[in-house]
C-alpha positions in Angstrom: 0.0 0.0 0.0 2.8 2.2 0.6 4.1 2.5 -2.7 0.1 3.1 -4.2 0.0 6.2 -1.8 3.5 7.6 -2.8 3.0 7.2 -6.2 -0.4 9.1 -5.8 0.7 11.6 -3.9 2.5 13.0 -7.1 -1.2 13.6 -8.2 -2.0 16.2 -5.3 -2.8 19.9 -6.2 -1.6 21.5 -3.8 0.0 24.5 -4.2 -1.2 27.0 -1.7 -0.1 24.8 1.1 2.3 22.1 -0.9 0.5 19.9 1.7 0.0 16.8 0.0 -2.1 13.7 0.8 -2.9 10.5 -0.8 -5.5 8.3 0.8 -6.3 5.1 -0.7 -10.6 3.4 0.6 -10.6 0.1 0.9 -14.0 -1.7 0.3 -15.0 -4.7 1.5 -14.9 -6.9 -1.7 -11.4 -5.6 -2.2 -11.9 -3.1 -4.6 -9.6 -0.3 -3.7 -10.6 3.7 -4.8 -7.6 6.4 -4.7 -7.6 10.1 -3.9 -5.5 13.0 -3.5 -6.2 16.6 -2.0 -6.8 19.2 -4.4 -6.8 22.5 -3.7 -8.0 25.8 -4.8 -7.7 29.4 -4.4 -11.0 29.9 -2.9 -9.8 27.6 0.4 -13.8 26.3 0.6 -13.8 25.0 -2.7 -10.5 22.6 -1.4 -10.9 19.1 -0.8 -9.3 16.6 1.1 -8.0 13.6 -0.3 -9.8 11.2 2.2 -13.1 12.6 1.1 -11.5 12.4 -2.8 -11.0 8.0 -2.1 -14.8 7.6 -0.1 -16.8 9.9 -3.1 -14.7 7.6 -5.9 -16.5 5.0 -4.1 -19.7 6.4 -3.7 -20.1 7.6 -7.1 -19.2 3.8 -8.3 -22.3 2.7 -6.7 -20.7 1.7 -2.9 -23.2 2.0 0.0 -22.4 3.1 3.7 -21.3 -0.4 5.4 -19.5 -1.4 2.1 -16.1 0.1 3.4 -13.7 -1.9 5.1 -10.3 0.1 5.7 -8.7 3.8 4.9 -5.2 4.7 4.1 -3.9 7.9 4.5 -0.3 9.3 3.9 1.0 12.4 4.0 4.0 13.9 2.6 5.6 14.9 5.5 7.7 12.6 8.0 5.5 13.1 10.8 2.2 11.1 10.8 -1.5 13.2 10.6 -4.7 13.1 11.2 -7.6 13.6 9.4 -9.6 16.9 9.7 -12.8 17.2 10.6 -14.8 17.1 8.1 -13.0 14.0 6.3 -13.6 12.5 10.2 -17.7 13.7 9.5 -17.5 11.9 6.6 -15.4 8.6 7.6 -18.1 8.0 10.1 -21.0 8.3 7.8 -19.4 5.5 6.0 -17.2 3.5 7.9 -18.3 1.2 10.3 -16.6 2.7 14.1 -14.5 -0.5 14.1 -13.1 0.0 11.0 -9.6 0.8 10.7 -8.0 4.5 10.0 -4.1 3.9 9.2 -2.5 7.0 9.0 1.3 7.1 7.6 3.8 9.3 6.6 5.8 9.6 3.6 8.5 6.4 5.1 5.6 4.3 5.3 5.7 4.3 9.4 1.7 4.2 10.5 -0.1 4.5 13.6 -4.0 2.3 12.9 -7.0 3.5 14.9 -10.5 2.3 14.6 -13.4 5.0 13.6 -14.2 4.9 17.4 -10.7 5.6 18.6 -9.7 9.0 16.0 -13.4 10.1 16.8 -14.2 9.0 20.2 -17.3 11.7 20.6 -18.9 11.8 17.2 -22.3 13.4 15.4 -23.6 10.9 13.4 -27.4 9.7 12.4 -28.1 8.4 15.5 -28.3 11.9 16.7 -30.9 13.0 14.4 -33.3 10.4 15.8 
């Protein structure tokens, strides 16, 4: 997996922050959808290459519960997080035992499940 996200990270648009992120979804049945961060000069219209890999998926016809595992790297030898709103949208679609692996440009990771990066989270359940 560590080679996939390096070689995408050559992808990212980033060049207000030179930020760049690769994140690769991983669904269930194996199938395996890739995104980068792209930016833009209006910061609002930016989006985040975690969000990039789960809309690839959605837009092929995937379901929430069809996701199995994320990947994200960053360019950068320290390991990240995700930001909030890719951590809204990981838990609309990933089950909260799922796992978040989070790496940096070595390939060194840290793995969390849903439950563990977002430990206090908004989701459906809230709207009932």
């Amino acid at each position: 997996m560590k080679e996939k996200l390096l070689n995408e990270l050559k992808n990212s648009y980033s060049p207000y922050s030179n930020f760049r992120v690769s994140a690769i979804a991983v669904m269930k049945d194996g199938k395996e959808f890739v995104g980068t961060n792209v930016e833009n000069a209006s910061y609002g219209a930016a989006i985040c290459a975690e969000r990039v890999a789960i809309t690839s998926a959605i837009a092929e016809g995937y379901k929430k519960g069809d996701f199995d595992r994320l990947y994200v790297m960053v360019d950068s030898n320290k390991i990240s997080t995700c930001c909030g709103i890719c951590n809204q949208v990981i838990i609309e679609f990933f089950d909260k035992d799922s796992k978040i692996i989070l790496m940096n440009n070595i390939g060194e990771e840290k793995v969390y499940t849903v439950k563990e990066l977002v430990p206090i989270s908004f989701s459906e359940e809230d709207l009932k």
